[in-house]
TIDREN-165304 format. One record per residue (C-alpha): residue in three letters; x negated, y, z. Coordinates in steps of 0.001 Angstrom, whole numbers, plus 500000, padded with zeros to 6 digits. Layout:
! TIDREN-165304
 sevo     px     py     pz
  ALA      X      Y      Z
...
//
This chain:
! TIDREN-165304
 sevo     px     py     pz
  UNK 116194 836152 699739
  UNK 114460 839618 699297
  UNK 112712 840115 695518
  UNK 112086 843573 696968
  UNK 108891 845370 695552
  UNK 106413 847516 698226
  UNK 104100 850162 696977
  UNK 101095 849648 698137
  UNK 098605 853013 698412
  UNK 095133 852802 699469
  UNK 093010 856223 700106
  UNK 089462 854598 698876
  UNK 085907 856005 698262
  UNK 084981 856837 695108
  UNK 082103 854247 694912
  UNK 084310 851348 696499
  UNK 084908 848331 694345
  UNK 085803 846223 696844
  UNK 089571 846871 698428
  UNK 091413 847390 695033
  UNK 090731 843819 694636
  UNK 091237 842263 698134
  UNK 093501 843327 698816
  UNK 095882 842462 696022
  UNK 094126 839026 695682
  UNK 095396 838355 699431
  UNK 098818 840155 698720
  UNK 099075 838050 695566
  UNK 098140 834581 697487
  UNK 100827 835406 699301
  UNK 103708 836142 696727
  UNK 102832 831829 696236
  UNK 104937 831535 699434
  UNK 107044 834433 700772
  UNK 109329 836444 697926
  UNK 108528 839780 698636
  UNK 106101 841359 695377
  UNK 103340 844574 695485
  UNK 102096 847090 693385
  UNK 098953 848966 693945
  UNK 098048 852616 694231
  UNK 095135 854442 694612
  UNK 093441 857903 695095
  UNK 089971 858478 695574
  UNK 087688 860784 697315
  UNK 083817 860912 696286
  UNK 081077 859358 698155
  UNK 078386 857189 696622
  UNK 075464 857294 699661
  UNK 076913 855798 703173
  UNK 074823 859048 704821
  UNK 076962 860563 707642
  UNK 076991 863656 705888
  UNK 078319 862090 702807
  UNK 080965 860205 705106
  UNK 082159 863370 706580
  UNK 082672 865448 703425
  UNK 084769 862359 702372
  UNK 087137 862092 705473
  UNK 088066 866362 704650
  UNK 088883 864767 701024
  UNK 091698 861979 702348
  UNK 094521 864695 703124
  UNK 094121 865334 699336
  UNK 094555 861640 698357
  UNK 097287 861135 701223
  UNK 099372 863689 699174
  UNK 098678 862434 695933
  UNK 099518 859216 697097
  UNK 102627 860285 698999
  UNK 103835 861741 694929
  UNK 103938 858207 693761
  UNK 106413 857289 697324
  UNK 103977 854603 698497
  UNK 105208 852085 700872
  UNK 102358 852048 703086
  UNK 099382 853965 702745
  UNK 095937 852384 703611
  UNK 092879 854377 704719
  UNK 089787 852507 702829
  UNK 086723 852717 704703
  UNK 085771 851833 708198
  UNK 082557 854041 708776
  UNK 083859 856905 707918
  UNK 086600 857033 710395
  UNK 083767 855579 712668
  UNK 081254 858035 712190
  UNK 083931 860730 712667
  UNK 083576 859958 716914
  UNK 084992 857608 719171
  UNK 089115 856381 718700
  UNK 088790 858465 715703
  UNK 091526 856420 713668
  UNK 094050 857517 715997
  UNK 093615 861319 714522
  UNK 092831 860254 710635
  UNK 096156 857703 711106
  UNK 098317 860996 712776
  UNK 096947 863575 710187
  UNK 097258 861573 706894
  UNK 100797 860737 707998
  UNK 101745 863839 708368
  UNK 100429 864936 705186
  UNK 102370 862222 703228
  UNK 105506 863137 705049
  UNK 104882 866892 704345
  UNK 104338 866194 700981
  UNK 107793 864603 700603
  UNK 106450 861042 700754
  UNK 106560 859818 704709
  UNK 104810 856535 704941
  UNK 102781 855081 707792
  UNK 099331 854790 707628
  UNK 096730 852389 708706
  UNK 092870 852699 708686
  UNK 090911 850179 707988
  UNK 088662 851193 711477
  UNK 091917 851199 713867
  UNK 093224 847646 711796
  UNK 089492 845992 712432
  UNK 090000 847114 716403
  UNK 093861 846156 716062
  UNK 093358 842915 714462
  UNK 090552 841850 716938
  UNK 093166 842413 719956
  UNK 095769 840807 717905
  UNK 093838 837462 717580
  UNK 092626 838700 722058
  UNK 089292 838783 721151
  UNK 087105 840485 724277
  UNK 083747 839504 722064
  UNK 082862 839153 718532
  UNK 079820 838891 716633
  UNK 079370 840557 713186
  UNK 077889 840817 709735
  UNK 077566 844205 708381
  UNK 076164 845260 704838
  UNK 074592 848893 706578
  UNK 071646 850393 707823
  UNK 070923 849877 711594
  UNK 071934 853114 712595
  UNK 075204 852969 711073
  UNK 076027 849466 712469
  UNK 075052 850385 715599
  UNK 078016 853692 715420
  UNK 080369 850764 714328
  UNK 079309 848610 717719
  UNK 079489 851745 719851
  UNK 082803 852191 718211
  UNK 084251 848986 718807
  UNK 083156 848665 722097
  UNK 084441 851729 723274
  UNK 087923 849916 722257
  UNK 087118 847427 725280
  UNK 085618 844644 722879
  UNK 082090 843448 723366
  UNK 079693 843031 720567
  UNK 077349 840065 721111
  UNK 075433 839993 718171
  UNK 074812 841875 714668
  UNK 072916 841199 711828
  UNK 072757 844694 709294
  UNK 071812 843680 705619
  UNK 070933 847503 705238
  UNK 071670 848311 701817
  UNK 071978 852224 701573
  UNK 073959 851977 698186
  UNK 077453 852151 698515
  UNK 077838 850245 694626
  UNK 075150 847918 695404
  UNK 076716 846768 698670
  UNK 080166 845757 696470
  UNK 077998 843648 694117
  UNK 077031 841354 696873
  UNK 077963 837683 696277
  UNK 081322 837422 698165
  UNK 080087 834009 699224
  UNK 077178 834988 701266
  UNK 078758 835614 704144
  UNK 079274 831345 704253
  UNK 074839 831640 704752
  UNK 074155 834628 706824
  UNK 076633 834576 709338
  UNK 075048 831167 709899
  UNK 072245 833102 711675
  UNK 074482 835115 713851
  UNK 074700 834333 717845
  UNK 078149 833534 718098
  UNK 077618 831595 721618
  UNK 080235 832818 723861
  UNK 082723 834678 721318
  UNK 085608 834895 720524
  UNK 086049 836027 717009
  UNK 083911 837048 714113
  UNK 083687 839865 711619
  UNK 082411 838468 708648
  UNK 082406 842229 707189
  UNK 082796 845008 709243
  UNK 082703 847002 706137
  UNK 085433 847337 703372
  UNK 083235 847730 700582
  UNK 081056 844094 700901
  UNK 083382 841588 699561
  UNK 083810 838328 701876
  UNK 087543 837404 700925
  UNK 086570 833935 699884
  UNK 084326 833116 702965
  UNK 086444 833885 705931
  UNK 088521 830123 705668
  UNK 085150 828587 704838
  UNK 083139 829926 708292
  UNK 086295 829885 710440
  UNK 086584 826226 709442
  UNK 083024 825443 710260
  UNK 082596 827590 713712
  UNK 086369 826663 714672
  UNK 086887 830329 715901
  UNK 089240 833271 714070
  UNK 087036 834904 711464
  UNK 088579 838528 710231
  UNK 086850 841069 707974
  UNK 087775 844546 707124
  UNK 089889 844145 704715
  UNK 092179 840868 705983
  UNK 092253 842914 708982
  UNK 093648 845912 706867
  UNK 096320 844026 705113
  UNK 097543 842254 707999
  UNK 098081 845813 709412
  UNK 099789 846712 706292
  UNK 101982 843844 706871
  UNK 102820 844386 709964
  UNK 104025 847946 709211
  UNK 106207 847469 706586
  UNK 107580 844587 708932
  UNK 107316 841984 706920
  UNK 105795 838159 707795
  UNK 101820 838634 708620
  UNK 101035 835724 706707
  UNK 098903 834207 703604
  UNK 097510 831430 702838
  UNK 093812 830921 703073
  UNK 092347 833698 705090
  UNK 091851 832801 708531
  UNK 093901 832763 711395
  UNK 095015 836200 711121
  UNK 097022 835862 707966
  UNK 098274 832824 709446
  UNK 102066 834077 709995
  UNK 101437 833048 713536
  UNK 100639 836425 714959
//
């Protein structure tokens, strides 16, 4: 049985509060069950408005945090946040995820890379979802470049409901359990999947078991989505406990 130890680096906006603890509290869950253990590193690039402009000076700042990141000889290396690859243009994540590897190898650290745009798409196919609903914490017009964005990756978007909160710090102090209320409100007639947070900063860890038991369809956010990914690139089992049918070690 492997005890082995995987670095785990995430690239993450300066105002994000939100991935440096999902992700670890779904990594932890599942240390319960499988033997492999994580540690977690992180570099940051600034951004505290979600403003395209803002978004954009942020992506120049990852190749920065992918070499810092590659000094510490990360395992994986984790692109944290999904609108700025998205507001970057169409398939976008393909480029960022070529780049930032590159840079990490370059730097004397190769590791793979996943964005947390490309692992929302990814995991959506994973689970063959052709249409989803989702919950997003943004203004319209951003949530609207995140549907145009997922669509053009051959998945429909049925419905969307935007909380539009233009503070990046105010959107990680929502109540992670919200998401159990206001997806409630979402069309989800005809779908296959929803995103209970199509953004990696508005925490919905504990609700995605909670609505995928009540709507009996896979429920995925951002950030399960993102670890999965992980997962499945340091090939080890996709699973842990709790988090919807993603995590459920049966994809």
């Amino acid at each position: 049985m492997s005890r082995r130890t995987y670095r785990i680096g995430q690239i993450v906006p300066s105002s994000n509060t939100t991935m440096e603890t999902e992700i670890p509290a779904v990594l932890r869950a599942r240390e319960g069950i499988e033997p492999e253990r994580f540690t977690f590193h992180s570099s940051r690039m600034r951004m505290q408005k979600v403003t395209k402009e803002e978004l954009e000076a942020m992506d120049r700042d990852s190749d920065r945090c992918a070499v810092e990141l590659a000094d510490a000889r990360v395992d994986v290396l984790g692109y944290a946040c999904l609108v700025a690859i998205m507001s970057m243009g169409k398939g976008y994540h393909r480029v960022s995820e070529a780049r930032l590897q590159q840079r990490a190898a370059d730097a004397g650290g190769p590791a793979p890379v996943v964005t947390s745009a490309g692992a929302l798409v990814d995991g959506l196919k994973t689970i063959g979802a052709k249409k989803v609903s989702i919950l997003a914490p943004y203004m319209k017009p951003l949530t609207q470049l995140v549907i145009d964005y997922i669509e053009n990756e051959g998945i429909e978007v049925v419905d969307s409901i935007s909380l539009e909160i233009p503070d990046n710090l105010d959107v990680g102090r929502q109540d992670p359990l919200a998401p159990i209320e206001i997806t409630k409100k979402l069309n989800i007639r005809g779908v296959d999947a929803v995103v209970a947070s199509a953004c990696v900063q508005m925490p919905s860890l504990p609700s995605i078991q909670p609505i995928e038991d009540r709507i009996g369809l896979p429920v995925v956010s951002s950030s399960v989505s993102t670890t999965f990914m992980m997962l499945k690139k340091l090939g080890l089992k996709t699973c842990a406990p709790g988090f919807g049918s993603l995590l459920s070690g049966k994809y």
